[in-house]
C-alpha positions in Angstrom: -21.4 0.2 -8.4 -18.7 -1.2 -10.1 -18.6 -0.3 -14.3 -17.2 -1.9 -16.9 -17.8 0.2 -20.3 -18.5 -1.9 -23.9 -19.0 -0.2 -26.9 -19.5 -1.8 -30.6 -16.5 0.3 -31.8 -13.0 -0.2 -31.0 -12.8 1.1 -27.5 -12.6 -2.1 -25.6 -14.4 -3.2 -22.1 -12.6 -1.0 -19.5 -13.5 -0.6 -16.1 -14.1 -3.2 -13.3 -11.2 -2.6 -11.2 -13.5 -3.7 -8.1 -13.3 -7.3 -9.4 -9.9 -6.8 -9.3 -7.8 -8.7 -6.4 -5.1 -6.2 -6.0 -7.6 -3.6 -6.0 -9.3 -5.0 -3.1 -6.8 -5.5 -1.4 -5.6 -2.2 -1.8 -9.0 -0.7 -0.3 -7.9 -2.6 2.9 -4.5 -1.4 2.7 -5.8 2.0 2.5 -8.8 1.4 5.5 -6.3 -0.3 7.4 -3.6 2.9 7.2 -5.6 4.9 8.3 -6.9 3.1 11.5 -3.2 2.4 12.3 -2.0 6.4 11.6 -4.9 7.6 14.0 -3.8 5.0 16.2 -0.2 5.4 16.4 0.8 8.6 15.4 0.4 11.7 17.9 -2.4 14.2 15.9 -0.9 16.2 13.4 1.8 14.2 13.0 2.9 14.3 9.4 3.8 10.6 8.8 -0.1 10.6 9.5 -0.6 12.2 5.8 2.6 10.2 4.0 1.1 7.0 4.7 -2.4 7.7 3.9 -1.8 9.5 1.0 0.3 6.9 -0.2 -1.9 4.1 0.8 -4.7 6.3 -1.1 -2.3 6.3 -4.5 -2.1 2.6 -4.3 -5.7 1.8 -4.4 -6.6 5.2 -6.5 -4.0 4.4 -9.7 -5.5 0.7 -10.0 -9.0 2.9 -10.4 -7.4 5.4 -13.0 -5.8 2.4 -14.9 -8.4 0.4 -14.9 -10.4 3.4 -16.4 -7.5 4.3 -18.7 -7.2 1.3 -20.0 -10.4 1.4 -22.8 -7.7 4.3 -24.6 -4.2 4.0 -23.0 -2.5 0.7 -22.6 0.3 2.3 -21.6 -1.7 4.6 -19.0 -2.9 1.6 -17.7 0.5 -0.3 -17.4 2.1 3.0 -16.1 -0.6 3.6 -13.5 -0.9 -0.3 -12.1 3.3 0.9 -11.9 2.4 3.7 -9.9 0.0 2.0 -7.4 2.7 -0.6 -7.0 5.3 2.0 -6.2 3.1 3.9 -3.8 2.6 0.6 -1.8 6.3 -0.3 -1.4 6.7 3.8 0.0 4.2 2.6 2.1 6.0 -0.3 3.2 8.9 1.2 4.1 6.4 3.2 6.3 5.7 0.6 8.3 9.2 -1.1 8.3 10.8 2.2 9.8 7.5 2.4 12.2 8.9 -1.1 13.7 12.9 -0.7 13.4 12.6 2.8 15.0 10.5 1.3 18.2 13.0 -2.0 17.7 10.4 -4.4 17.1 10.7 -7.3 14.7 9.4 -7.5 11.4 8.3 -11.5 11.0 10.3 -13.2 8.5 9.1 -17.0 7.9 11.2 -18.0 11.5 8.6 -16.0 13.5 5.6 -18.0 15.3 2.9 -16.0 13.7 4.3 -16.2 9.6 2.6 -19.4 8.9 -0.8 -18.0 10.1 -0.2 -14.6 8.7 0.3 -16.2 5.1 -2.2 -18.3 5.5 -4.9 -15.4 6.2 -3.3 -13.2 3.5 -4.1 -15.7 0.8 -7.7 -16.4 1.7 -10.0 -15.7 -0.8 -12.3 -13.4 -1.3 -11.1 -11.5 1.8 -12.5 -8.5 3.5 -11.1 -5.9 6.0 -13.3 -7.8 8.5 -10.8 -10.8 7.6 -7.7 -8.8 8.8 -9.6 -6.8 11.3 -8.2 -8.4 14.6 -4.6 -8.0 13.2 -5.2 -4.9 12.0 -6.6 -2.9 15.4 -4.4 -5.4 17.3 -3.9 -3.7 20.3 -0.1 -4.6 19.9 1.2 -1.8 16.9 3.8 -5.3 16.1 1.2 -7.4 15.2 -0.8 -4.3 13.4 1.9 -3.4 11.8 3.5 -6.7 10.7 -0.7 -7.7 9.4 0.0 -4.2 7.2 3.5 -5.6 6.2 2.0 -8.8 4.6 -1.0 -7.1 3.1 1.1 -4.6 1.3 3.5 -7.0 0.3 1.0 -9.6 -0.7 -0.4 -6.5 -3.1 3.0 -6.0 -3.9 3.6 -9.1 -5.7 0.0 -9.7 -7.5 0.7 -6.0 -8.8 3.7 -6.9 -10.2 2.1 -10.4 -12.0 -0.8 -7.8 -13.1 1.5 -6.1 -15.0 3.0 -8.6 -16.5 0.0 -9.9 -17.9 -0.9 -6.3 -18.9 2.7 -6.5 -21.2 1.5 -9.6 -23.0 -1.9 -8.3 -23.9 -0.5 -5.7 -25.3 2.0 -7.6 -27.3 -0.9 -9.9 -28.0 -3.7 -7.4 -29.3 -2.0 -3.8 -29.3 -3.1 -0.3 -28.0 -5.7 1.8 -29.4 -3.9 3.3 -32.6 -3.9 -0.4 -34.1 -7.5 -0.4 -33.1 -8.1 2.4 -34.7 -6.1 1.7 -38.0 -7.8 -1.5 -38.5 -12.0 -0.3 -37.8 -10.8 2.0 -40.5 -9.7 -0.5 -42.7 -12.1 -3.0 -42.0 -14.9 0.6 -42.8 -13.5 1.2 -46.3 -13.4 -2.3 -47.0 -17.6 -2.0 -46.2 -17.9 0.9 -48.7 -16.2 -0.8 -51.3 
């Protein structure tokens, strides 16, 4: 169950990073890995652990930030940072799976781009919604879905952070918080 901590003091509501698109996104990023590494990848294979530990980093800092984020603006900002980073190791993953094996990464000339794009920006999207691209029994079409997803991510991380920078130079971090509930207590006693 999904938690989003209130409290009448200065510690703001924190939490909710399931209602979070990037974050569910990154849960299918991080289901969809590892299908695709026990697929492709011979057993005990290490690229096997690299991509689904990095997949796993994606979607767990967008769980720590969100967490963080009641006491740490800066955790937060630094961890959505993290997730973003650990997503574009993972796309490089997945690039190197497809220029090692010589097959094409889809750029917007390739048949299947305008229905890729159109499926990666459909809302309120499950892995059920990627499934057939994902377990594809072609690794190019598996690993191209993979491709957009992260990269999709990718970019609505990076607009998340943005809008984390102007919160913060809109209402501050915790030590203004915490300066002005003292203020505004001494101005109670007096």
């Amino acid at each position: 169950m999904d938690k989003q901590y209130n409290t009448d003091g200065f510690i703001p509501k924190h939490g909710g990073y399931e209602k979070l698109i990037t974050y569910q996104k990154a849960e299918i990023i991080f289901d969809g890995t590892y299908y695709f590494c026990k697929k492709y990848f011979q057993p005990y294979d290490r690229t096997i652990d690299q991509m689904v530990q990095a997949a796993r980093s994606g979607k767990q800092n967008i769980i720590e930030g969100s967490m963080a984020s009641g006491t740490s603006k800066e955790m937060e900002i630094k961890l959505t940072n993290v997730a973003r980073a650990s997503l574009e190791e993972l796309l490089a993953d997945y690039k190197d799976f497809l220029r090692i094996r010589k097959l094409p990464i889809w750029d917007k000339s390739h048949e299947y781009y305008p229905h890729l794009t159109k499926l990666l920006t459909k809302q309120n999207a499950k892995y059920q919604t990627y499934q057939k691209g994902i377990e594809s029994p072609d690794s190019e079409v598996s690993a191209n879905v993979m491709i957009g997803l992260i990269n999709i991510t990718s970019y609505l991380l990076a607009r998340q952070i943005k809008t984390l920078e102007k919160e913060f130079l809109k209402d501050g971090g915790l030590r203004e918080r915490m300066s002005q509930a003292r203020i505004d207590v001494r101005k109670k006693q007096k």
